[in-house]
Kinemage of the C-alpha trace (Angstrom):
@kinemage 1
@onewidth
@group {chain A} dominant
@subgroup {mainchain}
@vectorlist {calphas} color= white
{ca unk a 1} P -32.209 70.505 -73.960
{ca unk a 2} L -30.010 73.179 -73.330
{ca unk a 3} L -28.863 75.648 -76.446
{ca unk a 4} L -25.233 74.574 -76.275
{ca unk a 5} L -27.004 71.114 -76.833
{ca unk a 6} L -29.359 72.087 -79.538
{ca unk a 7} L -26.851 73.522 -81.149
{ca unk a 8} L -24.333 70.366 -81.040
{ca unk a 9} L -27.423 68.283 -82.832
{ca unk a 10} L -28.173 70.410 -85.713
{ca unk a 11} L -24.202 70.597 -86.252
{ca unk a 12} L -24.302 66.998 -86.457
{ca unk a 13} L -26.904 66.870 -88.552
{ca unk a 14} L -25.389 69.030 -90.915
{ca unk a 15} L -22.165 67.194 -91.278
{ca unk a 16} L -24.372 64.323 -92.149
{ca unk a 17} L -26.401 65.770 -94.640
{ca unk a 18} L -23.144 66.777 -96.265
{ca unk a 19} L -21.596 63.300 -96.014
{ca unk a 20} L -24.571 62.143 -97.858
{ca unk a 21} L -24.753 64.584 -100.561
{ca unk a 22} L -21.012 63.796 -101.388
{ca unk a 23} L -21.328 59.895 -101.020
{ca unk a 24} L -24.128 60.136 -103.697
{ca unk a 25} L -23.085 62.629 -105.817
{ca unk a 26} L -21.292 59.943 -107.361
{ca unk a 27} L -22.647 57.913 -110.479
{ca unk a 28} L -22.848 54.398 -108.862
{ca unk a 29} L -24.064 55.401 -105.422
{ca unk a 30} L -27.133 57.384 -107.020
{ca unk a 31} L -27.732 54.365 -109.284
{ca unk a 32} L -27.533 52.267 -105.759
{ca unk a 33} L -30.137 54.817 -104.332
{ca unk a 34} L -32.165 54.923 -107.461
{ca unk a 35} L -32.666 50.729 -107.387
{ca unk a 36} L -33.314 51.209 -103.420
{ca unk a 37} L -36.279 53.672 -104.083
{ca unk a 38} L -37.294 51.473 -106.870
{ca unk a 39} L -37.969 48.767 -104.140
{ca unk a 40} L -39.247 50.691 -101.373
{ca unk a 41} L -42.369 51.668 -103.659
{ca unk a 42} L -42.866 48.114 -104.255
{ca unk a 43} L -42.782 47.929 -100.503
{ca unk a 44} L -45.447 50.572 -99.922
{ca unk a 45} L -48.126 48.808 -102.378
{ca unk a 46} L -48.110 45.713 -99.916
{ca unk a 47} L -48.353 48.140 -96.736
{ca unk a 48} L -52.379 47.273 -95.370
{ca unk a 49} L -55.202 49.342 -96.904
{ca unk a 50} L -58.516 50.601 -95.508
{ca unk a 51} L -61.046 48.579 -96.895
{ca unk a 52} L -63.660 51.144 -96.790
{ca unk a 53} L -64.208 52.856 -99.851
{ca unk a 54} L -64.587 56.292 -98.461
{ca unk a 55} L -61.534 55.956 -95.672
{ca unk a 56} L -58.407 57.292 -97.324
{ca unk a 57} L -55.245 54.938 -97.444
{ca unk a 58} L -53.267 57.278 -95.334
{ca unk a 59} L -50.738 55.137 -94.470
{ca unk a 60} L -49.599 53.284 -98.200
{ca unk a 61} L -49.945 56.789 -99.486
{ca unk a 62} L -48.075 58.293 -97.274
{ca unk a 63} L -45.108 56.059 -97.684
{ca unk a 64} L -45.413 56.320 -101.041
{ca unk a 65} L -45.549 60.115 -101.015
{ca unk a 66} L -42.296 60.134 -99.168
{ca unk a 67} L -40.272 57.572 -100.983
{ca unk a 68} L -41.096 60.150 -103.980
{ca unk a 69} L -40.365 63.351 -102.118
{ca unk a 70} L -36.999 61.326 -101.443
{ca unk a 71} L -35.974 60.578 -104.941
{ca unk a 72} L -36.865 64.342 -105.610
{ca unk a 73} L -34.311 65.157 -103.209
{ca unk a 74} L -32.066 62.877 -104.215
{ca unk a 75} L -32.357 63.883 -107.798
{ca unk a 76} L -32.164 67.459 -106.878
{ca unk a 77} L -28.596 66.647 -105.149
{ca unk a 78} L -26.933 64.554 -108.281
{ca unk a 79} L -28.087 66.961 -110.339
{ca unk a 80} L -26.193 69.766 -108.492
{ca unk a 81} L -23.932 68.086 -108.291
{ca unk a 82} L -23.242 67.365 -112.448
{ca unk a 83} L -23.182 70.813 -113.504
{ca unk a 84} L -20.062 72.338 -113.811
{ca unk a 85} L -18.248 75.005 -111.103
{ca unk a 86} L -19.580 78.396 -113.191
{ca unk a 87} L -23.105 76.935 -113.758
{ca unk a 88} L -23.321 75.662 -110.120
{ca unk a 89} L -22.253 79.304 -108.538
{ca unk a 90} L -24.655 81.044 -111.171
{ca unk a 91} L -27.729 78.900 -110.245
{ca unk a 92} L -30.712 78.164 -112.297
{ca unk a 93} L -32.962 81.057 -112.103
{ca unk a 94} L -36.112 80.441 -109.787
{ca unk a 95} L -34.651 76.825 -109.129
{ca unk a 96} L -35.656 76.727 -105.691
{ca unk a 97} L -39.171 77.926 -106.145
{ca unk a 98} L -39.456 75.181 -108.439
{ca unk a 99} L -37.878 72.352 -105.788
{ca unk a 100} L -40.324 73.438 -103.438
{ca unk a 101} L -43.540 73.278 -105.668
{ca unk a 102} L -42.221 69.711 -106.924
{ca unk a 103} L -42.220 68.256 -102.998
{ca unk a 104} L -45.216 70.048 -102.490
{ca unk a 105} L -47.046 68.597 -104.956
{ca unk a 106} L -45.640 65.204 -104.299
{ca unk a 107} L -47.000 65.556 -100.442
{ca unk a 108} L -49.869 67.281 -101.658
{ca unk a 109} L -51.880 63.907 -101.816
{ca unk a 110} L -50.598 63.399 -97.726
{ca unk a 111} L -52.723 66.685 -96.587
{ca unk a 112} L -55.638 65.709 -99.075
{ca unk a 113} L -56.164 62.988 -97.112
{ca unk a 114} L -55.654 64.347 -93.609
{ca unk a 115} L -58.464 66.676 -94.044
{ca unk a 116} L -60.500 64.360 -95.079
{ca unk a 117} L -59.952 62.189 -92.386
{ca unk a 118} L -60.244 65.057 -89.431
{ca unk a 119} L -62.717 67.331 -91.003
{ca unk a 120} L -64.740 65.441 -93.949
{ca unk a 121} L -65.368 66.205 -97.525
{ca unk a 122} L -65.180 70.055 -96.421
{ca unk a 123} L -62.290 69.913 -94.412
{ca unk a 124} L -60.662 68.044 -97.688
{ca unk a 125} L -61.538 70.798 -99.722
{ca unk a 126} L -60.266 73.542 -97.303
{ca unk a 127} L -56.740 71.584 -97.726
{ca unk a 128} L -56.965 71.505 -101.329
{ca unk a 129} L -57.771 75.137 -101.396
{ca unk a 130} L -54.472 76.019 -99.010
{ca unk a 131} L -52.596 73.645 -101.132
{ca unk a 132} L -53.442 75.451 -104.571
{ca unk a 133} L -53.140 78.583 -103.368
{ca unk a 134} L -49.636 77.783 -101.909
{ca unk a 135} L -48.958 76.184 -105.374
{ca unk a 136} L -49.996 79.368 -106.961
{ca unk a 137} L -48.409 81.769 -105.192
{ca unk a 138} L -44.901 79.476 -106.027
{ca unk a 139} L -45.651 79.529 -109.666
{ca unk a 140} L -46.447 83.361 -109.894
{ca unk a 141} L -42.785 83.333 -108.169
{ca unk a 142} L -41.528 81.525 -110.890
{ca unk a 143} L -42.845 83.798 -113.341
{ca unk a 144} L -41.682 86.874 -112.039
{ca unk a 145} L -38.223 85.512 -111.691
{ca unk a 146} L -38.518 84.490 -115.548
{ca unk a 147} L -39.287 87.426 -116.506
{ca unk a 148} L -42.788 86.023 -117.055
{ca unk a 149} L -41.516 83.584 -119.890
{ca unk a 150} L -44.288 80.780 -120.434
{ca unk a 151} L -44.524 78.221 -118.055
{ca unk a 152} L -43.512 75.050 -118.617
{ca unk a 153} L -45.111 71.753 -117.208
{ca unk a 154} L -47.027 73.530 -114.012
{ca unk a 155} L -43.713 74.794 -113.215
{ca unk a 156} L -42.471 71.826 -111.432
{ca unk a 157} L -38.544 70.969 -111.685
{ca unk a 158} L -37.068 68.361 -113.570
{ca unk a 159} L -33.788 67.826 -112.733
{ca unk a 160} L -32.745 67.005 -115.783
{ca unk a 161} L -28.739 66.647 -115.347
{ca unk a 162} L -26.001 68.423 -117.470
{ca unk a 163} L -25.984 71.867 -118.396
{ca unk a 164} L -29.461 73.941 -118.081
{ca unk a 165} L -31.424 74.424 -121.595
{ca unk a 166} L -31.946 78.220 -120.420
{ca unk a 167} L -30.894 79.555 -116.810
{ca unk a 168} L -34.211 82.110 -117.368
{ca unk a 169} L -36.443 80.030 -119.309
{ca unk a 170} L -35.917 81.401 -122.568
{ca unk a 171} L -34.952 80.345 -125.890
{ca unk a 172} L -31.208 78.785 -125.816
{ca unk a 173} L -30.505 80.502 -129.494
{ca unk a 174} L -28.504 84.093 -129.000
{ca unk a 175} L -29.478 87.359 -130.168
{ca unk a 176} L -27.822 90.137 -131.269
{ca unk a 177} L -28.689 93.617 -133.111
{ca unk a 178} L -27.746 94.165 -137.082
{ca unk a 179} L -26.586 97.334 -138.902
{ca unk a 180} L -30.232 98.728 -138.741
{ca unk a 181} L -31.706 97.089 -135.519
{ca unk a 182} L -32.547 94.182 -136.649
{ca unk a 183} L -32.283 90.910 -134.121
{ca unk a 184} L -30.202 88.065 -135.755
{ca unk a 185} L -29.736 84.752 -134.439
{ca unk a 186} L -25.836 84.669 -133.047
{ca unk a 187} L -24.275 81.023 -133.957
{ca unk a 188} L -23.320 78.655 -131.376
{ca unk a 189} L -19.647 78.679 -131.699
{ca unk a 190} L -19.532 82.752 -131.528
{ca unk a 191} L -19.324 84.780 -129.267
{ca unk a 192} L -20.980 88.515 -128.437
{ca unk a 193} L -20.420 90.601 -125.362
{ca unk a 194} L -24.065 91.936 -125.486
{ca unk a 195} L -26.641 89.437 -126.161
{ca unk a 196} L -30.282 89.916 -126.665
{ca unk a 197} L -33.194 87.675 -125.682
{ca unk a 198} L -34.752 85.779 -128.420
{ca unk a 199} L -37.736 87.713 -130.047
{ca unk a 200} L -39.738 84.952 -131.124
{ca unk a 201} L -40.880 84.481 -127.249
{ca unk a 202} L -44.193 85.634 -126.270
{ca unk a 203} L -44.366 89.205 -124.123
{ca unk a 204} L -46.572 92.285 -122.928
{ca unk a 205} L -49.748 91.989 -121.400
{ca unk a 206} L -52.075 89.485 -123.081
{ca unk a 207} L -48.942 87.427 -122.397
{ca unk a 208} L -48.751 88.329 -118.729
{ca unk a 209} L -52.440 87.703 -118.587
{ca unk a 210} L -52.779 84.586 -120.355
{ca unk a 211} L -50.098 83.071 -117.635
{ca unk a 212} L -51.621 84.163 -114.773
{ca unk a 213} L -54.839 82.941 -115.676
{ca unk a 214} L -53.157 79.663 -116.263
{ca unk a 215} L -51.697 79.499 -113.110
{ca unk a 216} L -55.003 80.089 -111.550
{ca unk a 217} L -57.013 77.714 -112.449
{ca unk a 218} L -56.650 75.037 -110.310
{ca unk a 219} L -57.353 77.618 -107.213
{ca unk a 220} L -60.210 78.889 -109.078
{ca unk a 221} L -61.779 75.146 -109.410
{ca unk a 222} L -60.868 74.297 -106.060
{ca unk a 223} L -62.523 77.748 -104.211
{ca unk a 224} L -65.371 76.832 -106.240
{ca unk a 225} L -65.927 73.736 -105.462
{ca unk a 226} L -64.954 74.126 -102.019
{ca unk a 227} L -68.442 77.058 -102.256
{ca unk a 228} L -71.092 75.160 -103.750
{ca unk a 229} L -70.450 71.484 -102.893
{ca unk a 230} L -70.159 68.465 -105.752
{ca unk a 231} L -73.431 68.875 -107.105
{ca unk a 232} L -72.815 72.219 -108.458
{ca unk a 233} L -71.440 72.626 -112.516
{ca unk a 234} L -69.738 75.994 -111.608
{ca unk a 235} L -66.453 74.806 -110.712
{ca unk a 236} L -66.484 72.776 -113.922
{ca unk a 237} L -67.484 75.600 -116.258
{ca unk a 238} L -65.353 78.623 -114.244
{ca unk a 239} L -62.108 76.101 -114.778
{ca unk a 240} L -63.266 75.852 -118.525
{ca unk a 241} L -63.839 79.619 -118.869
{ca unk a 242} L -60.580 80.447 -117.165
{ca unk a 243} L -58.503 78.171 -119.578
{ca unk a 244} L -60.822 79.726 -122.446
{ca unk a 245} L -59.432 82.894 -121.613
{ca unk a 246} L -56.027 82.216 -121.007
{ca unk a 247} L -55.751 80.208 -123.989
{ca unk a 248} L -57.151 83.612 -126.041
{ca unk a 249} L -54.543 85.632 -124.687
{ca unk a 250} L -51.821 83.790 -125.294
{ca unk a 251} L -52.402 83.416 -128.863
{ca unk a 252} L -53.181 86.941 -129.244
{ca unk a 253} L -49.611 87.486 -127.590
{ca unk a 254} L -48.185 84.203 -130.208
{ca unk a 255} L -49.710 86.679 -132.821
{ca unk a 256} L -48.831 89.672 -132.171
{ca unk a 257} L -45.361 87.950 -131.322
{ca unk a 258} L -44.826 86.549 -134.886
{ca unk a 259} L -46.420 89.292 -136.390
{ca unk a 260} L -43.473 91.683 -135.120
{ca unk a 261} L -41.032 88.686 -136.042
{ca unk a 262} L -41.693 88.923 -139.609
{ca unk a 263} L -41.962 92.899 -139.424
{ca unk a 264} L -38.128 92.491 -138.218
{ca unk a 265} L -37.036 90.457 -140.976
{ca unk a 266} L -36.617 86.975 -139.424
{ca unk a 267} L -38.151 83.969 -141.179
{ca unk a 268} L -38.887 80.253 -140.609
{ca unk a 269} L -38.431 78.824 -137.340
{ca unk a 270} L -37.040 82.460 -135.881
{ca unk a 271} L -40.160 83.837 -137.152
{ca unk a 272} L -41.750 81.996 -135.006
{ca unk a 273} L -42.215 80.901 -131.260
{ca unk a 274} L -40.536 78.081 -129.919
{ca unk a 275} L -41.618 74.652 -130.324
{ca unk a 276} L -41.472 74.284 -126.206
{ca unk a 277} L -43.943 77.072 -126.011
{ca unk a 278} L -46.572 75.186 -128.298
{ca unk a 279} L -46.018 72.056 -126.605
{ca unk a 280} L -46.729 73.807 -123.612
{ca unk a 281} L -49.967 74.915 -125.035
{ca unk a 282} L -51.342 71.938 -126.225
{ca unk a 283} L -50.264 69.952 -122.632
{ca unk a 284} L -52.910 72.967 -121.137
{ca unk a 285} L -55.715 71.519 -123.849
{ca unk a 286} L -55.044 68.237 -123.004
{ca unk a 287} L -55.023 68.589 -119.545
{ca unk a 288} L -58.605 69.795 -119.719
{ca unk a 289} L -60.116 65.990 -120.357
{ca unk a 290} L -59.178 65.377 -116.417
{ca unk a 291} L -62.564 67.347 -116.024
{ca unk a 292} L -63.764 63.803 -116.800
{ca unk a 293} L -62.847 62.630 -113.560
{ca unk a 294} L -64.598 66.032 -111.426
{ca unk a 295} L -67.589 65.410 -109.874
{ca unk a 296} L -70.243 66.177 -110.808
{ca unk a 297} L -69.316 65.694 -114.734
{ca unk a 298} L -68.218 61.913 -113.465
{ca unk a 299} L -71.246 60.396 -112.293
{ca unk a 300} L -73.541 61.855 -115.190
{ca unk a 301} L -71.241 60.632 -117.743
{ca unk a 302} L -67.777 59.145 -117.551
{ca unk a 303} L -68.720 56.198 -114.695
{ca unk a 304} L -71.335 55.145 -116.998
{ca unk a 305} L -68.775 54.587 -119.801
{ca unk a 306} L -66.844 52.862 -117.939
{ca unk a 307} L -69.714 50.732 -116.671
{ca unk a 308} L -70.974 50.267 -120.083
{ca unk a 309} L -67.253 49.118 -120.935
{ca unk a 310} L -67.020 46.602 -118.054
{ca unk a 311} L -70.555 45.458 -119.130
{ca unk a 312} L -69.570 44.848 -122.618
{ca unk a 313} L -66.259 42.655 -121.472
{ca unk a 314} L -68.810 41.052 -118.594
{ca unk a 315} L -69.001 37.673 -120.840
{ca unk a 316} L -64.832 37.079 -121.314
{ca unk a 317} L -63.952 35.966 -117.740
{ca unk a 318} L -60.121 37.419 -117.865
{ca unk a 319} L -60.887 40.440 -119.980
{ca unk a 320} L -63.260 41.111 -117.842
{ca unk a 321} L -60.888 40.829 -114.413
{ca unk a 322} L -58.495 43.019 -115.999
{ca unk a 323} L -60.990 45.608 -117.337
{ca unk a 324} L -62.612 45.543 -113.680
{ca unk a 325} L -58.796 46.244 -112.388
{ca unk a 326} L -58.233 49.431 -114.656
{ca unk a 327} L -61.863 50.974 -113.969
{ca unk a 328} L -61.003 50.347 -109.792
{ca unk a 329} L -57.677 52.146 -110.456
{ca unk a 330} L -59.343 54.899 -112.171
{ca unk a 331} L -61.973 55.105 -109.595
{ca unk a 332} L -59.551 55.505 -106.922
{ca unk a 333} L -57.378 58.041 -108.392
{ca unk a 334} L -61.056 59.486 -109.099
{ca unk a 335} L -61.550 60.121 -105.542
{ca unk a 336} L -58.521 62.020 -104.565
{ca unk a 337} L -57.888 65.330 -106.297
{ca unk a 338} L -54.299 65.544 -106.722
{ca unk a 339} L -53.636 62.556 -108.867
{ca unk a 340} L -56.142 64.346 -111.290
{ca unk a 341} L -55.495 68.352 -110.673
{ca unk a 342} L -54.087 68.429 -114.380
{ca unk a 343} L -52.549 71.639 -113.553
């Protein structure tokens, strides 16, 4: 194909990628899309499976994989599309970074199993080990272009439509200085030419530390495991450790944070961090109990829970069908790392 050629197709292409982001940037065609991907999943859970246990489901999860990475996109373009001219030209601070570790993780399932099928349980883990560290390297991205505010939700984009909460992650309340330097919230209907960041938001280097750590320790678990095999309790307990650590950091930077609130005067909720920032925190904790489903803390002690539940229900013929059903689901999702990352 000649460039002249080349050149024709990809103007094509363009044109049509615009034609489609205007036809559904409006309401009823992205509710017509929305019902469409609704029923293409449905399609993709009656697409043939392997029916050996240890041979991935390439092709169901692939099509699932990419209906998802679909609506992304398509959620990503009505979204754009909602916020008004002066938001839309100012862009949402690290935006981008966070579209691309969203479709990542949604296709991050698609090179699990490709590994796994071309190069066994070690060329699985190689994957997963590319994947984190690409996912890594996007949220330390996000960071810096925060100005290293907390991290919200692994980073990944919402799309949530209308106006952003905070274009750099911070709090939405105003700041600005008093008669003698002290930070007062600005109310919503004013108006200053020099606003400051909120002070109630966690900073220096605990703070930097304790996010970093966070954002590593998926890639730490993964690199371990990906050393010393499924057998070995290292991965498990450096993943622990590393969330230990993080989690001491960043409440040595909450501290120290509302410690300097007070010293400036503010009280109540000013006084101290945003709710957002322990929701975040407690998310981290809870995402810890997906440990349950890591190898090799889920043969010595979660699959015989489950066994002992199945055996307790053994005697009631449809409890027992539909408590078999939940424990396969489990199992599955058990097998495949990225529906249980928890990062």
């Amino acid at each position: 194909m000649h460039r002249e050629e080349k050149g024709a197709v990809l103007s094509r292409f363009v044109r049509y990628v615009d034609t489609y982001k205007q036809w559904i940037s409006k309401k009823d065609n992205y509710a017509k899309i929305k019902q469409a991907e609704d029923v293409a999943r449905m399609v993709t859970l009656m697409l043939p499976a392997s029916r050996d246990e240890g041979n991935p489901n390439i092709l169901s999860e692939s099509a699932f994989a990419v209906v998802n990475t679909l609506g992304i996109l398509n959620d990503q373009i009505f979204s754009e599309a909602e916020k008004s001219p002066i938001s839309r030209g100012k862009g949402i601070v690290a935006e981008k970074t966070r579209w691309m570790l969203t479709v990542l993780g949604s296709l991050a399932v698609i090179a699990e199993m490709c590994g796994s099928r071309t190069g066994g349980d070690l060329g699985r883990w190689k994957m997963i080990a590319t994947v984190e560290a690409m996912r890594s390297l996007l949220r330390l991205r996000i960071l810096y272009k925060t100005k290293w505010s907390t991290l919200e939700n692994g980073g990944i984009s919402s799309f949530a439509v209308g106006p952003a909460h905070a274009e750099d992650g911070l709090s939405s309340t105003e700041w600005w200085k008093g008669p003698r330097g002290t930070l007062l919230p600005l109310p919503p209907n004013a108006s200053a030419r020099a606003n400051i960041s909120a002070p109630n938001l966690p900073t220096g280097f605990d703070h930097f530390a304790g996010e970093t750590l966070n954002v590593m320790r998926p890639f730490v678990f993964a690199c371990m495991r990906l050393l010393l095999g499924r057998r070995s309790w290292i991965p498990i307990l450096s993943f622990v450790a590393t969330a230990f650590a993080s989690d001491r950091l960043t409440q040595r930077a909450v501290d120290a944070c509302e410690k300097s609130c007070r010293q400036k005067g503010l009280r109540g909720d000013h006084a101290r961090v945003p709710r957002n920032v322990e929701q975040e925190r407690l998310r981290r904790k809870l995402s810890l109990f997906w440990l349950l489903l890591r190898e090799p803390l889920f043969s010595a002690f979660t699959r015989r829970v489950f066994e002992s539940v199945y055996f307790g229900f053994s005697y009631i013929p449809l409890i027992r069908s539909l408590v078999r059903y939940i424990i396969d689901v489990v199992y599955y999702f058990q097998r495949h790392y990225f529906y249980s990352s928890g990062s």
